[in-house]
N, C-alpha and C positions, 0 to 999 in steps of 0.2 A: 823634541823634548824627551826625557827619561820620563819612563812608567813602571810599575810593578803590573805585570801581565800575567793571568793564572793559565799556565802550559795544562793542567790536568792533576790528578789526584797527588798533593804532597810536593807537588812544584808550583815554582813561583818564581818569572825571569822579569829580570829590569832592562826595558828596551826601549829605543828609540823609535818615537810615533809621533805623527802629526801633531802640533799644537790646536787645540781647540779655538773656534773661532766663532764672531757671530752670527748665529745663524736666526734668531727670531730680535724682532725689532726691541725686547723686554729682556734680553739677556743679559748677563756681565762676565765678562774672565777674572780670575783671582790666580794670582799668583799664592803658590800653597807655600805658606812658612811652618805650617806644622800639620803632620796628616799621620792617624794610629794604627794601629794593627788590633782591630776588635776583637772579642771572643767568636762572635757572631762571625765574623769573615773565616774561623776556622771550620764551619762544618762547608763552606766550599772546599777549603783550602782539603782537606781529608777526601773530599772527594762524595761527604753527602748531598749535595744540594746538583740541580741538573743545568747549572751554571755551565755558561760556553767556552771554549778553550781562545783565547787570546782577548778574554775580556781585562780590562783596567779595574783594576779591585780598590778600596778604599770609600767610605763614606762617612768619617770621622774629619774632616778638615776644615783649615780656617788659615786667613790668608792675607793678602791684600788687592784690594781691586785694580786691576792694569786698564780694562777699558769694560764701557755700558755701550749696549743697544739705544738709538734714538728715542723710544717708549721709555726708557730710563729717568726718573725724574727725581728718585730720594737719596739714591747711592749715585755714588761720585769717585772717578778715577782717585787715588792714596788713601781710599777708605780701610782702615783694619776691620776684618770681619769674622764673623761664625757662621758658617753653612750648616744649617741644619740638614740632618741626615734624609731626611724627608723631603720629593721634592713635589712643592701644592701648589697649584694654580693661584688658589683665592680668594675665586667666586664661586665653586661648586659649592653646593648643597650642604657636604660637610665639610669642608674648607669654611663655610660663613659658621658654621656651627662650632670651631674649634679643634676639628677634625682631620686637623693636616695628614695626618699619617694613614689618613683614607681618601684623599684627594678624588673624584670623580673623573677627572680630564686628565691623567698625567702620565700615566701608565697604561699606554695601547693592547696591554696585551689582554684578550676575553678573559671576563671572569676576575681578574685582579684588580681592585683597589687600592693605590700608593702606590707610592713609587722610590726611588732612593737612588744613589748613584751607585754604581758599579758591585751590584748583589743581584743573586738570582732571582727569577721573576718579576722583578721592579723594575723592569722598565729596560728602553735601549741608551741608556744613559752609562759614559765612564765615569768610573770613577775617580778621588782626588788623592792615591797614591801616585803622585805626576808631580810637573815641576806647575803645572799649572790648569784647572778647572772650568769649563761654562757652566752657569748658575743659569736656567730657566726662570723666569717671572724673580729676577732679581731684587726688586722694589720689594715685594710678599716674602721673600725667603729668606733675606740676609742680614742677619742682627750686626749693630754698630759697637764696636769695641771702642774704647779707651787707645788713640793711637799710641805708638812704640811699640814696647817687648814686653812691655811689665806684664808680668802674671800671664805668661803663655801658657807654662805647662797647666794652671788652671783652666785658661779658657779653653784650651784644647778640649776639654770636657763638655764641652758647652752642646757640641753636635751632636752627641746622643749617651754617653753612658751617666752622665751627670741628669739630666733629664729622664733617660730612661729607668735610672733607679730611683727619683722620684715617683716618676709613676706608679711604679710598683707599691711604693705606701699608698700613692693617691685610691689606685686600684682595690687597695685591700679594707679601704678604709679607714686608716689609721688616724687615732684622737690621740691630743697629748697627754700624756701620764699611760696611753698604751705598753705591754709588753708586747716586742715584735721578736717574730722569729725570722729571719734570712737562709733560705735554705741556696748553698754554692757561694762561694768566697771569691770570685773570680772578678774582673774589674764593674759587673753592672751589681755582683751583690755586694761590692763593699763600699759602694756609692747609694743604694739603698738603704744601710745598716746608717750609715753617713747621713742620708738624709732624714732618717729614722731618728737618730741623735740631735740634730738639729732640729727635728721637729717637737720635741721634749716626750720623747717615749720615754718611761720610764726603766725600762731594761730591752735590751736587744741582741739575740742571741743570733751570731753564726756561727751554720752548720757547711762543714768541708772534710778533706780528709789531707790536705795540703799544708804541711806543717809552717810554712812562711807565708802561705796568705792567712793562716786563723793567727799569726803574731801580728799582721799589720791588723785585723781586727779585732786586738786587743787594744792594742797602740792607739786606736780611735774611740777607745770607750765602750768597748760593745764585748759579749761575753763570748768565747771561742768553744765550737763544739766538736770533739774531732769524731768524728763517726767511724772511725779506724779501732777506736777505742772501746766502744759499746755504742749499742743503739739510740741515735742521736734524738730518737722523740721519748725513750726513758729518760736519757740523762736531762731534757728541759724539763718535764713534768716532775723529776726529784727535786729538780730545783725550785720549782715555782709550786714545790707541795700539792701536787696534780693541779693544782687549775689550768696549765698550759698557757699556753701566748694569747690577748687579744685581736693578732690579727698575723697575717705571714707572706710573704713574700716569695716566688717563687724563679729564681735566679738563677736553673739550669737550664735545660732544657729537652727536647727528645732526645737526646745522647747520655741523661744518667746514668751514670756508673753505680756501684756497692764500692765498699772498700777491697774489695779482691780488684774489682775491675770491669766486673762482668756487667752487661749492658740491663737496666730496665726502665724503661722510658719512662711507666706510673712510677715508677720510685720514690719520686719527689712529691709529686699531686699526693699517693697514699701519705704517705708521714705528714702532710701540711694538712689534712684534714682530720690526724690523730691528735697534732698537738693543737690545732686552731681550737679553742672552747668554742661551743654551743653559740651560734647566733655570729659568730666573728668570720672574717672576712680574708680571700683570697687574692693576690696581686701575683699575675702570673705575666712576667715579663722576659723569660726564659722564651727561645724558639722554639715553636713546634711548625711542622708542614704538614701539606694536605700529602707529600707522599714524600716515601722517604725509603727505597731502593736498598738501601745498605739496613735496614730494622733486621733486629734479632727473630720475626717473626712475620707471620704474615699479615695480622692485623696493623701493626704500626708502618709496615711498606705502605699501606691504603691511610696513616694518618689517624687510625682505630685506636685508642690509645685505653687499653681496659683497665680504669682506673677507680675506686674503691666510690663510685659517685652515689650509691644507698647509704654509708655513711654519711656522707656529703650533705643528701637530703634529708635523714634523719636529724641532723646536731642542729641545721638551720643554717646553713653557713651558706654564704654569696661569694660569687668567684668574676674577677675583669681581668681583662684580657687584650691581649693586641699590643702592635709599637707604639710607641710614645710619640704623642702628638707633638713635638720639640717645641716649638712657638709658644705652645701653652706655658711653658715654664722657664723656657732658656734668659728670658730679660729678668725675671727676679732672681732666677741663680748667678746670673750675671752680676747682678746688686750686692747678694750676699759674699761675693767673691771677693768684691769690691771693698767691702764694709769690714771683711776678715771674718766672716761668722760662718763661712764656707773654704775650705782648701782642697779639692778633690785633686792636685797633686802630689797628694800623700802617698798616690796609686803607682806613679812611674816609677819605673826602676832600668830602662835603659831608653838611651836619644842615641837612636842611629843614623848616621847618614842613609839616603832613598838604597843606594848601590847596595845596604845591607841587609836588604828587606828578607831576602832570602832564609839568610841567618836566623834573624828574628821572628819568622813564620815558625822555622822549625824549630826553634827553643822555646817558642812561647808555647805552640802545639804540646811538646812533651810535657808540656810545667817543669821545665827546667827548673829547680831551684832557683828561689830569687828573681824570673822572670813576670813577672805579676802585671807590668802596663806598658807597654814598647811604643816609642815615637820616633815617628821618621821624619826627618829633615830635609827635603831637595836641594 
């Protein structure tokens, strides 16, 4: 079968590899009909993460099931599905707790909990940039779709940036009639800002410096902040007559940029705890690692991120953290997708066939203009 394979820093070759097969008695194969190119898959794809060279990249996919493991009992060959990006046993500890995305059993490697398909350190699992996927504990992992086509480029969403920008309200604690701020315009904070709107925030401000993702977060109802322009936590606090946002969301991650370009990883964490008011709350669903080799310094290579946190504890404010448990929330965004009170395919903006993955890494890497949510077809 064809895959996207990460050759090393800024490449990415589509090649011919073994089709996946069953290997535990609880497994399934999915043939993939729609699989994305994440934000997140770029700090491998740059060369930050210590990701292996000829690994299968992709952990955004959803598909159709071709064949189950004998253990298989709920999912059924021509089922349409959603693979959650997370891959959970179950029955651990926090798998029974809601906690998929820290799974105890799933990811061999010391020291790590979760796992996911084809990203660094989660595990020896490929990923579903392929023409076709093995699902671990199939029955616990794989949401049932609406068969046919309808509403693909939606549910595509479904495996993690649609969920994981939920979290980020969840995480932040956000109530309705909240102001929310989104700090990064990229596909998991305009699905935050999104889900932030849907959940009756009263005002919702994203911060970017990318002149075509702050338009499609206009277009969604939410207030655009260009940081290129003046300093993005004066420009909310003039507007909100200093009181600042009830809660914020934090949707870069260690690789923040300034509007020059120049790297500061607290960048983001500082400004979300200037404009969050007194007692309100942090949703940091942006990546950060425990080490990170390419850091503009020595602390943040070791994960040390020196970040304005006596403020922090002064104003009162609570900060969550981590991947988004997907299970927890992908069957009701599922519903709302269903019901139209959800559209996160507002986000794409090119469907490539697999062969162009290449293309699509690199235009989406630059922020090409207009590149905002890339899908790939096998």
């Amino acid at each position: 079968m064809k895959a996207v394979v990460y050759q090393g820093p800024r490449s990415v070759e589509v090649r011919d590899v073994p089709e996946p097969k069953i290997e535990e008695t609880t497994d399934a194969i999915v043939k993939i009909t729609t699989t994305n190119i994440c934000g997140s898959d770029l700090h491998m794809y740059e060369g930050r993460t210590n990701v292996e060279e000829g690994k299968i990249l992709g952990h955004e996919n959803m598909g159709v099931v071709t064949a189950v493991g004998p253990g298989v009992t709920r999912v059924k060959e021509g089922d349409r599905v959603s693979i959650p990006f997370n891959i959970a046993c179950g029955s651990c500890r926090n798998c029974e707790r809601g906690w998929t995305s820290f799974c105890l059993r799933a990811n061999p490697i010391e020291g790590m909990d979760g796992a996911a398909y084809g990203y660094a350190n989660m595990g020896p699992y490929d990923g579903g940039q392929a023409e076709y996927l093995r699902v671990p504990w199939a029955d616990f992992n794989l949401l049932d779709l609406p068969p046919g086509d309808e509403y693909e480029n939606d549910f595509t969403m479904l495996s993690d940036i649609f969920p994981t920008g939920w979290h980020g309200t969840e995480l932040a604690g956000m109530r309705e009639g909240d102001r929310v701020a989104v700090f990064g315009a990229g596909p998991v904070g305009l699905l935050a800002a999104h889900s932030a709107v849907i959940r009756g925030a009263s005002e919702v401000y994203v911060v970017d410096k990318e002149r075509d993702r702050l338009a499609m977060a206009e277009k969604i109802g939410t207030i655009p902040i260009d940081l290129s322009e003046a300093d993005p936590v004066e420009q909310i606090m003039d507007r909100t007559g200093g009181t600042g946002a009830d809660c914020g969301v934090e949707a870069v991650g260690y690789q923040a940029h300034d509007h020059t370009g120049e790297e500061h990883p607290e960048l983001v964490l500082d400004n979300l705890v200037k404009v969050v008011r007194s007692t309100g709350g942090i949703g940091v669903v942006g990546v950060y690692l425990p080490e990170d080799p390419g850091a503009v310094n020595e602390q943040a290579k070791q994960g040390r991120i020196a970040w304005d946190y006596g403020s922090f504890f002064m104003k009162g404010q609570h900060m969550g953290t981590g991947q988004a448990p997907v299970k927890r929330y992908n069957r009701q965004l599922r519903d709302l997708i269903v019901a139209g009170k959800a559209n996160p395919s507002f986000l794409v903006s090119h469907e490539l066939s697999l062969e162009q993955a290449a293309e699509g890494y690199e235009k989406f890497d630059r922020r090409d203009d207009g590149w905002t949510k890339v899908l790939l077809r096998p």
